[in-house]
VOBA-1610 file (N, C-alpha, C; in pm, whole numbers, padded with zeros to 5 digits, always signed):
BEGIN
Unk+00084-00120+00000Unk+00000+00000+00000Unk+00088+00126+00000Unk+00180+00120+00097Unk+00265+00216+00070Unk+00353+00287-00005Unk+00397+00165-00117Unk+00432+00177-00262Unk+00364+00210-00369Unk+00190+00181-00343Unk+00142+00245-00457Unk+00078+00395-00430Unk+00086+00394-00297Unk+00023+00546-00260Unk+00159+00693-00276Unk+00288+00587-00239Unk+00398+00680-00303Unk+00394+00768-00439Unk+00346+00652-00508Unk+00304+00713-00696Unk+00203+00770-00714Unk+00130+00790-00610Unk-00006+00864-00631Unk-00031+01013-00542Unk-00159+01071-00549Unk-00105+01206-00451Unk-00184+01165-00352Unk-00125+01183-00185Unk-00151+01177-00107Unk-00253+01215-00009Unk-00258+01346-00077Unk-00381+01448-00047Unk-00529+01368-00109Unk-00518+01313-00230Unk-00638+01227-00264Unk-00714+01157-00173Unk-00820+01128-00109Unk-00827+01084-00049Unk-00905+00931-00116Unk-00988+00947-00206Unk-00994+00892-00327Unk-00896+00791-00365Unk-00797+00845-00415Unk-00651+00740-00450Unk-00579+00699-00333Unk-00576+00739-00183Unk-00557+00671-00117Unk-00622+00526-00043Unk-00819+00582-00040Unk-00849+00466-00086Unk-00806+00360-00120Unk-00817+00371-00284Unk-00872+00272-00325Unk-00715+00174-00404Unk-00609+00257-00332Unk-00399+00194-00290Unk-00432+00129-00237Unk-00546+00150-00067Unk-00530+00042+00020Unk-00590-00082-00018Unk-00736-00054-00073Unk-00817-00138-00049Unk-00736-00242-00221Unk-00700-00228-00347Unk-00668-00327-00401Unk-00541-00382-00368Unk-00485-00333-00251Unk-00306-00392-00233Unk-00346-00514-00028Unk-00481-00467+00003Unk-00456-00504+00155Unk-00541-00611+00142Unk-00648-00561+00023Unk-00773-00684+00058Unk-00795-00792-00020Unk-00799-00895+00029Unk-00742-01090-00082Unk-00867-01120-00096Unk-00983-01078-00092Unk-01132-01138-00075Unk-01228-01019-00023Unk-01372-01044-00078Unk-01474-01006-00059Unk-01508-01021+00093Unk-01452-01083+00163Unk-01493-01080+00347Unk-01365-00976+00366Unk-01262-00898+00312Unk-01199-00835+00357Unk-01251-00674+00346Unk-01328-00626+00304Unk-01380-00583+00238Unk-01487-00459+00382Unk-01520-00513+00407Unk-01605-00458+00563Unk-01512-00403+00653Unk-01393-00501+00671Unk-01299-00452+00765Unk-01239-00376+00710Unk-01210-00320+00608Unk-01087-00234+00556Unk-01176-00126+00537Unk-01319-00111+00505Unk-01360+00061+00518Unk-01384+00043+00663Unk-01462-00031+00754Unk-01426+00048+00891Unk-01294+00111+00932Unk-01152+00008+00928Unk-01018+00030+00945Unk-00965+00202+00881Unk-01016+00197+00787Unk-01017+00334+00712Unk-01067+00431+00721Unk-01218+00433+00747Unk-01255+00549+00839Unk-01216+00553+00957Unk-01178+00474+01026Unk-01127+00497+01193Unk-01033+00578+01189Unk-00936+00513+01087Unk-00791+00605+01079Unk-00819+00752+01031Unk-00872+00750+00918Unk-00878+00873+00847Unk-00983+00969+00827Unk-01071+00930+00916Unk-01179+01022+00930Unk-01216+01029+01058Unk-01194+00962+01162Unk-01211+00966+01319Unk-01314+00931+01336Unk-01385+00779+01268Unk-01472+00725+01336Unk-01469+00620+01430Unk-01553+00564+01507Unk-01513+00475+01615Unk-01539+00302+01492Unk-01468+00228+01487Unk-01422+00115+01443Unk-01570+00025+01478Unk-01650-00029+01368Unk-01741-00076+01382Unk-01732-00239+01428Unk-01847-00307+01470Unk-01806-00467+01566Unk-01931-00562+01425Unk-01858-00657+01380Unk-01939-00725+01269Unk-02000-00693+01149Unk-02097-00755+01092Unk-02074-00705+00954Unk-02201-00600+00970Unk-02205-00500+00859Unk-02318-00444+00859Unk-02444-00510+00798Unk-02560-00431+00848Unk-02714-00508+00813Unk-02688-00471+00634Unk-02790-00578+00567Unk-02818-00537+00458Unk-02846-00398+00396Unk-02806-00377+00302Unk-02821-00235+00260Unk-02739-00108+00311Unk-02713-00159+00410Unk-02592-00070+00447Unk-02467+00022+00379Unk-02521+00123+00325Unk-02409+00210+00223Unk-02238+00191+00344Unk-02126+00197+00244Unk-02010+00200+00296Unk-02008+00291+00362Unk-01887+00294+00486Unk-01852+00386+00581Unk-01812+00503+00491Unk-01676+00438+00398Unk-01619+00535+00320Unk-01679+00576+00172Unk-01683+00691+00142Unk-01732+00663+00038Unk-01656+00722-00083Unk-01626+00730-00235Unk-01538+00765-00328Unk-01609+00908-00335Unk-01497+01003-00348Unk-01558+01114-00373Unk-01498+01197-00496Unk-01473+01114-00541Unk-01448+01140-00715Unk-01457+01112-00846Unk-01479+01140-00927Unk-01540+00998-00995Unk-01435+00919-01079Unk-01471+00813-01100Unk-01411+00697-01098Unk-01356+00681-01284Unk-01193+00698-01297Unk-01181+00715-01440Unk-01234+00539-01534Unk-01209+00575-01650Unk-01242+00465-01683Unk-01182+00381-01666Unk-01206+00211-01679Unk-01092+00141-01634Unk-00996+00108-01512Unk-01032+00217-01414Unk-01003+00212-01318Unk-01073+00190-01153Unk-01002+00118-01056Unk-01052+00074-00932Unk-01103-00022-00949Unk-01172-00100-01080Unk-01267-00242-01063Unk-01153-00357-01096Unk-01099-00408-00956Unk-01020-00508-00988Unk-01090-00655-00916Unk-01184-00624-00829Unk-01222-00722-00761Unk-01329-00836-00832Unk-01334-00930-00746Unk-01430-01088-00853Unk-01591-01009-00823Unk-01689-00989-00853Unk-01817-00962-00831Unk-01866-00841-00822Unk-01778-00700-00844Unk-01775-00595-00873Unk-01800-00565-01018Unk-01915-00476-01008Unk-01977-00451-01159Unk-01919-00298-01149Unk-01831-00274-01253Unk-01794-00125-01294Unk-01890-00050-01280Unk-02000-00067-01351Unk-02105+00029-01355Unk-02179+00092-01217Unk-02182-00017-01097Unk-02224+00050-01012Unk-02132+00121-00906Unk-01988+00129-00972Unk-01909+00176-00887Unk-01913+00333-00931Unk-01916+00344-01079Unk-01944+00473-01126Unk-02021+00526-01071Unk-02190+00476-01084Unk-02286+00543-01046Unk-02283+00556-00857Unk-02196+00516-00792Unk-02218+00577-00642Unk-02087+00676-00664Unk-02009+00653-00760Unk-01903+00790-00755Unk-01992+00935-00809Unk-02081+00885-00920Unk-02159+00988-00948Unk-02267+01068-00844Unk-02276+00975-00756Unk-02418+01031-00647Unk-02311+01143-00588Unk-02211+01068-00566Unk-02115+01182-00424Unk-02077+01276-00509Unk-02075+01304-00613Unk-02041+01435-00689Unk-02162+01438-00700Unk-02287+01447-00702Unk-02422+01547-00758Unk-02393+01593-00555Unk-02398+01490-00479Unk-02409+01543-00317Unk-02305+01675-00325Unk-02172+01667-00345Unk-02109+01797-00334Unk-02132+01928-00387Unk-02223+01910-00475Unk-02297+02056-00575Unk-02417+02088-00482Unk-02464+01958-00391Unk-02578+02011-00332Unk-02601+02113-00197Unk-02680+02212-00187Unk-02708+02298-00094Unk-02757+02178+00038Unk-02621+02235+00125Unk-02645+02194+00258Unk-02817+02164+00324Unk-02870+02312+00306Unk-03064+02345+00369Unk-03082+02245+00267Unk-03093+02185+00158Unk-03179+02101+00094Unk-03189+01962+00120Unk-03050+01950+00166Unk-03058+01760+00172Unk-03140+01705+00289Unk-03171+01520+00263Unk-03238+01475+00344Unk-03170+01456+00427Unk-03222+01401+00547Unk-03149+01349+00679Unk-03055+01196+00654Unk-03099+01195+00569Unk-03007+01036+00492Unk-02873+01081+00409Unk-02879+01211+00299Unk-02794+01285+00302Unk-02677+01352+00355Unk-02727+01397+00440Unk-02662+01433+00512Unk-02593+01371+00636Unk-02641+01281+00678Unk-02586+01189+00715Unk-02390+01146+00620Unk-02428+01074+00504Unk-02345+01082+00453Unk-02255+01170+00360Unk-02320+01330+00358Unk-02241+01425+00377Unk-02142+01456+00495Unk-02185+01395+00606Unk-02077+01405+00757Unk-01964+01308+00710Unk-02009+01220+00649Unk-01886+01093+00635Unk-01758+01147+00531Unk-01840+01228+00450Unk-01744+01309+00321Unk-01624+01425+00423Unk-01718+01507+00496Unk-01645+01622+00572Unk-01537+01536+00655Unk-01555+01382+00686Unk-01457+01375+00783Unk-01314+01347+00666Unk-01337+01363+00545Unk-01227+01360+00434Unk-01192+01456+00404Unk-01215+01620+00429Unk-01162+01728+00392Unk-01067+01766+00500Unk-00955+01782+00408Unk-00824+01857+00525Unk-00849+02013+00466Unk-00859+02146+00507Unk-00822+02233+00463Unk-00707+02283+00429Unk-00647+02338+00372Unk-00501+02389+00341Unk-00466+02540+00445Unk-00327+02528+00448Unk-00344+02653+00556Unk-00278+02769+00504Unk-00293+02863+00567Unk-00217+02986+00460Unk-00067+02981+00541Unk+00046+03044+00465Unk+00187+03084+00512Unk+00201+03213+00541Unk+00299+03206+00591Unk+00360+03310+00632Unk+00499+03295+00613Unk+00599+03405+00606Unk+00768+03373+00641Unk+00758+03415+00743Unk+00891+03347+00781Unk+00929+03332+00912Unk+01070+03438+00945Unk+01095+03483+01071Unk+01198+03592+01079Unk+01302+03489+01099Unk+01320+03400+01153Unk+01389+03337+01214Unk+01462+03202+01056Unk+01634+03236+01002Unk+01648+03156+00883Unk+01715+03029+00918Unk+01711+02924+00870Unk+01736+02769+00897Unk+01824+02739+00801Unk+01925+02671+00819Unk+02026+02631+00683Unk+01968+02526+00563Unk+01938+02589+00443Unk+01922+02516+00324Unk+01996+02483+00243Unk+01944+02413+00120Unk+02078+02416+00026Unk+02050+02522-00060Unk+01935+02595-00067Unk+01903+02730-00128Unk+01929+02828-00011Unk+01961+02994-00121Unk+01904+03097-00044Unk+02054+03202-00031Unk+02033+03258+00094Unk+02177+03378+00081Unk+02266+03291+00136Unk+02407+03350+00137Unk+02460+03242+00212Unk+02500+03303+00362Unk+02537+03209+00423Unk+02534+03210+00578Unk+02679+03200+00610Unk+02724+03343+00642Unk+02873+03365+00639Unk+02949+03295+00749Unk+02877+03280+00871Unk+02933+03226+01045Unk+02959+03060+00995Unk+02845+03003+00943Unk+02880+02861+00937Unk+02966+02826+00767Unk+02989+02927+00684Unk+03102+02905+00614Unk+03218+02910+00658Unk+03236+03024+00697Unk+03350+03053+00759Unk+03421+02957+00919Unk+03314+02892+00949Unk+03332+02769+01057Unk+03384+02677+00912Unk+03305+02631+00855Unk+03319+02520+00805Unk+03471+02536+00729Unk+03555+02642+00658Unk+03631+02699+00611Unk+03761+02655+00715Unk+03772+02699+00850Unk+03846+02637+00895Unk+03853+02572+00978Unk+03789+02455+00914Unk+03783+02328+00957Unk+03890+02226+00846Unk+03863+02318+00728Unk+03905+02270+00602Unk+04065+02327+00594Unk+04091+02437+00713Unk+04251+02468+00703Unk+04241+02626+00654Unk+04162+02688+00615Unk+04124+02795+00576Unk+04086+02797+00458Unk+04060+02707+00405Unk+03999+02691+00226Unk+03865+02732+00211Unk+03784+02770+00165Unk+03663+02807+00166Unk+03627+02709+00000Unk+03584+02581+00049Unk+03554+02487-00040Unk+03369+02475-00057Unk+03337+02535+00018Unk+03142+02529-00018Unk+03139+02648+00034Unk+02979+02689-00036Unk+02935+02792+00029Unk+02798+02741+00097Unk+02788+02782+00180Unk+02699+02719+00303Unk+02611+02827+00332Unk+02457+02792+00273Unk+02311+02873+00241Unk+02210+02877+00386Unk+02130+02994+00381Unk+02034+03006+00459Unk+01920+03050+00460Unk+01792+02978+00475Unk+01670+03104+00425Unk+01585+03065+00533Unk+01459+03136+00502Unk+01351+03142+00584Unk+01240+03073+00562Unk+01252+02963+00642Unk+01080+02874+00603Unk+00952+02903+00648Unk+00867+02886+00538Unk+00758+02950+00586Unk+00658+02890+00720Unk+00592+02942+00799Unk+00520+02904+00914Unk+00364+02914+00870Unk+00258+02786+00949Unk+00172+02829+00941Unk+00109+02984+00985Unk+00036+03041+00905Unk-00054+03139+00961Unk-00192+03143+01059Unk-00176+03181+01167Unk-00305+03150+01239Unk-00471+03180+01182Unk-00544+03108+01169Unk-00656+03083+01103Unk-00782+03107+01220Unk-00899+03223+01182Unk-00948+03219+01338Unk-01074+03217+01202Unk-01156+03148+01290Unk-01335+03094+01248Unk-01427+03122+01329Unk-01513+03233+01291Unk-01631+03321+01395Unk-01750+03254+01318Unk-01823+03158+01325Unk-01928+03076+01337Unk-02061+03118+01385Unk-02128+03182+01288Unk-02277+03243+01329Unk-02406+03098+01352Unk-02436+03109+01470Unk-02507+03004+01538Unk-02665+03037+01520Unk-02670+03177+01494Unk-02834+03190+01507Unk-02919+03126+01429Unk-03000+03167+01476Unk-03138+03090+01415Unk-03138+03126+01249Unk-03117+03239+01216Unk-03115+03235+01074Unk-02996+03128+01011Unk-02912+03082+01057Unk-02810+03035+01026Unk-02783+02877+01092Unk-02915+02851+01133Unk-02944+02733+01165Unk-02907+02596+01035Unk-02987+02626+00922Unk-02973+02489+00877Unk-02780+02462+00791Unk-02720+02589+00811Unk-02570+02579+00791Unk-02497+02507+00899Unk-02540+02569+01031Unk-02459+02538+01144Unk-02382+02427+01149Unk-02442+02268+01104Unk-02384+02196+01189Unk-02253+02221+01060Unk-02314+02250+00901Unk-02188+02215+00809Unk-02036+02298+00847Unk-02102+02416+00926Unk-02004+02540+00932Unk-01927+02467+01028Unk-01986+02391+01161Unk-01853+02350+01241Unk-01792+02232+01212Unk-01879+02145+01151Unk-01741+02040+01058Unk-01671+02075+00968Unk-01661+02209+00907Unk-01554+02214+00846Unk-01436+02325+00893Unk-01510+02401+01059Unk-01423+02391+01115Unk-01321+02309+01208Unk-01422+02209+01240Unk-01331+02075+01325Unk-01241+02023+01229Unk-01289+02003+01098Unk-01156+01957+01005Unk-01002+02061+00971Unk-01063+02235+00991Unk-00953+02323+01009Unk-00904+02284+01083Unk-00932+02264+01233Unk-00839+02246+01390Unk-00779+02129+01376Unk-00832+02016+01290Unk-00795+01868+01330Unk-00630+01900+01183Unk-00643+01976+01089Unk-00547+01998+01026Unk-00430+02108+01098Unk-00441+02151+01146Unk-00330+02258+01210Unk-00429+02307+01377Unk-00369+02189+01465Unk-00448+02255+01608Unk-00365+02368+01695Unk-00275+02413+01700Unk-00179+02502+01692Unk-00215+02626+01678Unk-00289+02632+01506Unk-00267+02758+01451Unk-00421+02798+01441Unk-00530+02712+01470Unk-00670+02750+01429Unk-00779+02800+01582Unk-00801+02882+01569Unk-00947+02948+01653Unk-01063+02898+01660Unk-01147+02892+01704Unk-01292+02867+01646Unk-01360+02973+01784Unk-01467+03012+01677Unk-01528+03080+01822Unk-01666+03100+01720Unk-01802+03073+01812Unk-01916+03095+01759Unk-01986+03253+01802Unk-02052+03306+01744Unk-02119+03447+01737Unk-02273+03418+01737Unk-02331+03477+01770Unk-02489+03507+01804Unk-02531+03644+01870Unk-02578+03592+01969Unk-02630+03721+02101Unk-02469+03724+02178Unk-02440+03590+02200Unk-02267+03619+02297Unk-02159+03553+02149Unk-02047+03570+02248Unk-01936+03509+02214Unk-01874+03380+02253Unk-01842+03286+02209Unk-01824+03163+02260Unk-01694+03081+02207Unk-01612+03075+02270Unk-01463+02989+02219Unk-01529+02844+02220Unk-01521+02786+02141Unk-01481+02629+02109Unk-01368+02586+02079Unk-01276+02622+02066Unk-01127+02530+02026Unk-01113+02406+02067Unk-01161+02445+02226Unk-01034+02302+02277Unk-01174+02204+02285Unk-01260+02235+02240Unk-01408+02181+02189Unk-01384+02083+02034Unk-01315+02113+02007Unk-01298+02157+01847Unk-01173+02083+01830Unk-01113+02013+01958Unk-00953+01990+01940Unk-00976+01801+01939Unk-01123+01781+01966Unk-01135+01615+01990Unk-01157+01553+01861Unk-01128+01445+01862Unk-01036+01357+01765Unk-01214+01355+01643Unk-01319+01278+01744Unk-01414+01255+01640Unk-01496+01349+01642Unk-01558+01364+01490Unk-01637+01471+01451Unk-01768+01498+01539Unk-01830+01403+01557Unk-01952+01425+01645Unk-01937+01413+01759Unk-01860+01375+01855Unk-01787+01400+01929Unk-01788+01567+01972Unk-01717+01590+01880Unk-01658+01768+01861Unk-01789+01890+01893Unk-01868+01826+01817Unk-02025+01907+01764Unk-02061+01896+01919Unk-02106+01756+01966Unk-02160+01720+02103Unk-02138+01845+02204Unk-01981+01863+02220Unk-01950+01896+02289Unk-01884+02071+02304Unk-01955+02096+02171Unk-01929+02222+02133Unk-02070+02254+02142Unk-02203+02176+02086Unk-02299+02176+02160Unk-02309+02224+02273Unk-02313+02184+02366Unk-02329+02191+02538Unk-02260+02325+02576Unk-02134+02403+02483Unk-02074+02477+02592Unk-02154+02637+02498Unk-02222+02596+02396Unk-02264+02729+02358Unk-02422+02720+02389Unk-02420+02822+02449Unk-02555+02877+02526Unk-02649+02932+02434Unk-02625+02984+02327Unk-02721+03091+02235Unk-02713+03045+02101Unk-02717+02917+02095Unk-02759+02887+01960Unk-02947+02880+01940Unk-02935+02916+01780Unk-03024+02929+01754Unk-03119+03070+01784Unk-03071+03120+01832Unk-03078+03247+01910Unk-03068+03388+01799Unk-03090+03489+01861Unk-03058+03622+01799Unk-02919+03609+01684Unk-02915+03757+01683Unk-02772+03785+01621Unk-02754+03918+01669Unk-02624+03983+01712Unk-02586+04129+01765Unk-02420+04104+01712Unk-02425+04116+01553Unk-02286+04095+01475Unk-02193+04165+01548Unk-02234+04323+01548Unk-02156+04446+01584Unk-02054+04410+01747Unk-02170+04386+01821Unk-02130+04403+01979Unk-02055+04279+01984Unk-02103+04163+01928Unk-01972+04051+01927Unk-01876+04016+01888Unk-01894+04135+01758Unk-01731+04137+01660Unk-01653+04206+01809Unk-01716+04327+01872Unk-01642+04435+01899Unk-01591+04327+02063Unk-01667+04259+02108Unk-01613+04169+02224Unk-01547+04088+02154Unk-01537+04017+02108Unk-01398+03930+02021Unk-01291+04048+01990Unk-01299+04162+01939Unk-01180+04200+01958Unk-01109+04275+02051Unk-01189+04321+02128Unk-01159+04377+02278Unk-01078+04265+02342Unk-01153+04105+02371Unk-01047+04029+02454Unk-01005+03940+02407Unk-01028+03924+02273Unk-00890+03813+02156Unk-00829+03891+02081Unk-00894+03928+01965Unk-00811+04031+01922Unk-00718+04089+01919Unk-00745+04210+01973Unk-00611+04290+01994Unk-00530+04285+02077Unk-00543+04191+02153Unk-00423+04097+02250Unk-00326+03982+02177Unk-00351+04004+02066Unk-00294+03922+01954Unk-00393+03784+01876Unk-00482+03756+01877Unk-00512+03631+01802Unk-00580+03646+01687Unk-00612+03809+01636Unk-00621+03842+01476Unk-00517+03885+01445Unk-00395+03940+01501Unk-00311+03992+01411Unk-00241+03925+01338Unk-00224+03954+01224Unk-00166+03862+01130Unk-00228+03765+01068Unk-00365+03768+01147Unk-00428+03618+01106Unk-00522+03626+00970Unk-00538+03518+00948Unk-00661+03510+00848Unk-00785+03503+00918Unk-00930+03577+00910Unk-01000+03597+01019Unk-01138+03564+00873Unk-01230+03459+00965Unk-01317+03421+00847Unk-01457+03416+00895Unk-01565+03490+00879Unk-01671+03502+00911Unk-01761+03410+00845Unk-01817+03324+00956Unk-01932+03253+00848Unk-02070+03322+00893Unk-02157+03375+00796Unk-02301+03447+00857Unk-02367+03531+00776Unk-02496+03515+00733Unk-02544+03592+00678Unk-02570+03713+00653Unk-02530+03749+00771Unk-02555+03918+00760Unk-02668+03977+00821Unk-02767+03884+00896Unk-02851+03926+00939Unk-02818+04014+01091Unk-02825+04147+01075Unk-02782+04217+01228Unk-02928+04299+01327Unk-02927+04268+01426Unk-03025+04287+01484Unk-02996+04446+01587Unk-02830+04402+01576Unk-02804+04603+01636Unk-02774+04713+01496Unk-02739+04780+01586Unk-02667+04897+01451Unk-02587+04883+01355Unk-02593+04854+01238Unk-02534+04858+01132Unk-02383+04948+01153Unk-02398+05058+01190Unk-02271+05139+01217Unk-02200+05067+01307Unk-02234+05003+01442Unk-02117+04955+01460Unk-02043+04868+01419Unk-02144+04743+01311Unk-02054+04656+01278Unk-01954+04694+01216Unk-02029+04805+01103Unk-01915+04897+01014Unk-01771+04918+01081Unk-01822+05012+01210Unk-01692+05025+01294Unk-01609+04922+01321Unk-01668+04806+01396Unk-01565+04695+01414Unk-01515+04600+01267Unk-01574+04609+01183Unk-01517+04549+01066Unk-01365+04642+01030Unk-01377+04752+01076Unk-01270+04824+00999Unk-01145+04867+01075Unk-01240+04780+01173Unk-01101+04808+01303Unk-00977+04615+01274Unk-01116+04520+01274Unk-01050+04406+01241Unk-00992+04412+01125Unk-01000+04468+00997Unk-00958+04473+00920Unk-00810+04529+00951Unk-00763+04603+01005Unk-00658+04682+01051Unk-00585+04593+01116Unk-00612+04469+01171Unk-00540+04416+01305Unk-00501+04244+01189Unk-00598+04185+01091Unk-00578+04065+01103Unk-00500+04100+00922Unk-00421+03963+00846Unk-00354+03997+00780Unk-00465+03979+00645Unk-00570+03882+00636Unk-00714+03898+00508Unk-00830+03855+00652Unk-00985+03912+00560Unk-01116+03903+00662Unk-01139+03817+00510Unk-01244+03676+00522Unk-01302+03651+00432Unk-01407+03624+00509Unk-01553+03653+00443Unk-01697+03633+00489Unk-01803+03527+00428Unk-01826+03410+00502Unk-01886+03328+00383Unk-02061+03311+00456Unk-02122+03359+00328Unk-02251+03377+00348Unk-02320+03225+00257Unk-02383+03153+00347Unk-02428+03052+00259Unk-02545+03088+00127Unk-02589+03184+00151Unk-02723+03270+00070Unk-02697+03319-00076Unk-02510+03333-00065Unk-02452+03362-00203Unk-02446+03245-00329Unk-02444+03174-00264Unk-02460+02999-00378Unk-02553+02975-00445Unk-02679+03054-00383Unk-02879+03046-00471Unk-02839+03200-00533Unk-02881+03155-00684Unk-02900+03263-00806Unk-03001+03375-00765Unk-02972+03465-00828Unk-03010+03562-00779Unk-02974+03670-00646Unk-02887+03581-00569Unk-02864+03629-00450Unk-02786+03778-00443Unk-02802+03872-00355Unk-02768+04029-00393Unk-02744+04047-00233Unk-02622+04089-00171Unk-02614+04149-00028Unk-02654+04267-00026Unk-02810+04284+00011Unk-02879+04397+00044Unk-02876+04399+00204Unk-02860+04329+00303Unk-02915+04343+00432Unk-02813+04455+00502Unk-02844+04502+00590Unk-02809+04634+00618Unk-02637+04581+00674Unk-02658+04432+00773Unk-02516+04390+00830Unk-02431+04341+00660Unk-02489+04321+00535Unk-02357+04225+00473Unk-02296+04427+00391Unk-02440+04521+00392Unk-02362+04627+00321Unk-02271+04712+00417Unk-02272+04701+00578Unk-02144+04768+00668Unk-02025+04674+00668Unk-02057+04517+00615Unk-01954+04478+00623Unk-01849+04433+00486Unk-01882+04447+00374Unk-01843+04439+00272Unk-01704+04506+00228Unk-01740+04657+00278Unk-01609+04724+00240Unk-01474+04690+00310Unk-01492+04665+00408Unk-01371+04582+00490Unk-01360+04420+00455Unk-01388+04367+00376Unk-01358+04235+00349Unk-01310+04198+00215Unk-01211+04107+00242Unk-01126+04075+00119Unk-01149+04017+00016Unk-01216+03889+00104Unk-01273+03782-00010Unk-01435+03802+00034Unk-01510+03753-00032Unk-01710+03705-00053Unk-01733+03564-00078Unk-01707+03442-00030Unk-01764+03356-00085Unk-01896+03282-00022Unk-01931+03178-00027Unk-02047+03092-00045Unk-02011+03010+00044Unk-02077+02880+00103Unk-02026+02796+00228Unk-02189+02735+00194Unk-02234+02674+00133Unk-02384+02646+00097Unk-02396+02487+00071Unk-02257+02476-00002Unk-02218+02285-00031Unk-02061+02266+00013Unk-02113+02103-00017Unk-01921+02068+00001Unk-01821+02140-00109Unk-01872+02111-00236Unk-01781+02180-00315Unk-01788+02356-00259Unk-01844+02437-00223Unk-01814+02567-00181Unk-01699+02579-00046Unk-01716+02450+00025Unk-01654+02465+00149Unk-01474+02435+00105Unk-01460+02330+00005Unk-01348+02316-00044Unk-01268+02439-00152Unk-01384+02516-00218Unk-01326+02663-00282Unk-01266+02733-00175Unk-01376+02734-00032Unk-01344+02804+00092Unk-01166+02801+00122Unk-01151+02638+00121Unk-01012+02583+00192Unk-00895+02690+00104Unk-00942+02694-00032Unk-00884+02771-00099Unk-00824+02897-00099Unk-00961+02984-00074Unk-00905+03097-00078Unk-00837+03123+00067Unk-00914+03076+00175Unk-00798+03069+00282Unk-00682+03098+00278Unk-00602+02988+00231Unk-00489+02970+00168Unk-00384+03095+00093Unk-00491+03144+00007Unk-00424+03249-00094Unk-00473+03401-00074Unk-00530+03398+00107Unk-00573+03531+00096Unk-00460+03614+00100
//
């Protein structure tokens, strides 16, 4: 497995698959155990006991579609229906979160526990010896006479880049209800990719840290217990007064500066428009990009008229969507390249 996943990209989660499953599994009874084994590992589910009941869709599922000719190596596997469940999970990733069924979505959770986000860089002040870069006069000149005074290499130094801290303000209200649970699995998959460098904190009527909520291994798990410690879900919205308490005691004590700072929320504001204005333009000043993802932008027609998305617009870098899986993976994106 490890030899054929070498030749393949790693990040796939797809081609890591389906390395393991034709190099580990000798038979159709191996077959059960190797997607539980596989989601346990790679998606943080708890390891299932016997076989599943009839009808039972896989733990794991392909989330790409399937080239021709390829993956059907096994005795009793019909190509065709391997396509058509690669095809379902691509129509599921185009689909709007509010629309799907509870069966859906269900196995939309199983997909999210396969997204790693990418993280943004930064350089670093601090330079490390490479074989690129300027050169590094103290350890030539060591190395020089060592050699008797010959100066036989020149001996390089540069600066590697560091993650950038990533902070996620998570609108819980009631308008922002049927996003919620998608918005915090794909922040539990930010934290579970860089726990170090990522924030999470939910917005409503209060302010609410989840991180170390946010820091447990399984996804529902995470939710459970990020559940319980936020008080005002489903609740109001007061954008302004909670931007401006997030940056009063995170903030500007350091945990936007520099950071990438990412609003998920519609825009619905129930205080003054001016202050959000105000605190948008103050965060803007402190973190290094603001991106705002409104799930409402993904349905045609959609226009930010509400009084909170027009105070907060001018201070924000990026606009995107957070409505499906494929929007949440554009998301991972621009992250990345704000």
């Amino acid at each position: 497995m490890l030899t054929a996943v070498a030749a393949l990209d790693v990040l796939d989660a797809t081609a890591v698959y389906w390395a393991g499953r034709l190099t580990l599994c000798s038979g159709p009874d191996d077959l059960d155990r190797y997607d539980a084994a596989f989601a346990a590992y790679f998606g943080g589910e708890a390891p299932r006991r016997g076989r599943p009941a009839a009808g039972t869709p896989p733990r794991v599922a392909v989330t790409a579609p399937l080239e021709e000719g390829g993956g059907a190596g096994e005795e009793g596997e019909d190509p065709s229906d391997l396509a058509v469940a690669a095809s379902a999970d691509e129509v599921l990733r185009q689909r709007d979160v509010a629309d799907l069924t509870p069966a859906e979505r269900e196995h939309l959770r199983r997909l999210f526990a396969l997204v790693r986000p990418a993280s943004p860089m930064r350089p670093a002040r601090r330079r490390r010896p490479s074989a690129h870069g300027s050169v590094h006069p103290a350890r030539t000149v060591r190395r020089a006479l060592r050699d008797g005074g010959e100066v036989s290499r020149l001996l390089h130094r540069r600066a590697r880049p560091r993650p950038r801290r990533v902070v996620l303000l998570v609108d819980v209200s009631g308008s922002m209800s049927p996003y919620a649970d998608a918005l915090l699995r794909f922040a539990h998959a930010a934290v579970r990719a860089r726990p170090a460098s990522t924030e999470v904190f939910t917005i409503g009527t209060r302010l609410t840290r989840v991180t170390r909520e946010m820091r447990l291994r399984d996804p529902d798990r995470a939710l459970a217990a990020s559940g319980t410690a936020i008080p005002d879900w489903s609740g109001g919205t007061r954008l302004g007064e909670v931007l401006k308490a997030f940056l009063d005691r995170w903030g500007q004590r350091g945990t936007a500066r520099g950071a990438v700072v990412v609003v998920c929320s519609d825009g619905w504001e129930r205080g003054s428009p001016d202050l959000l204005r105000e605190q948008m333009a103050r965060l803007r000043r402190l973190a290094h990009g603001v991106v705002w993802v409104n799930p409402h932008k993904g349905r045609a027609g959609y226009e930010p008229l509400t009084g909170g998305m027009q105070a907060a617009l001018p201070s924000v870098d990026a606009f995107v969507s957070g409505h499906s899986l494929a929007a949440f993976e554009e998301l991972s994106g621009v992250i990345s390249r704000v």
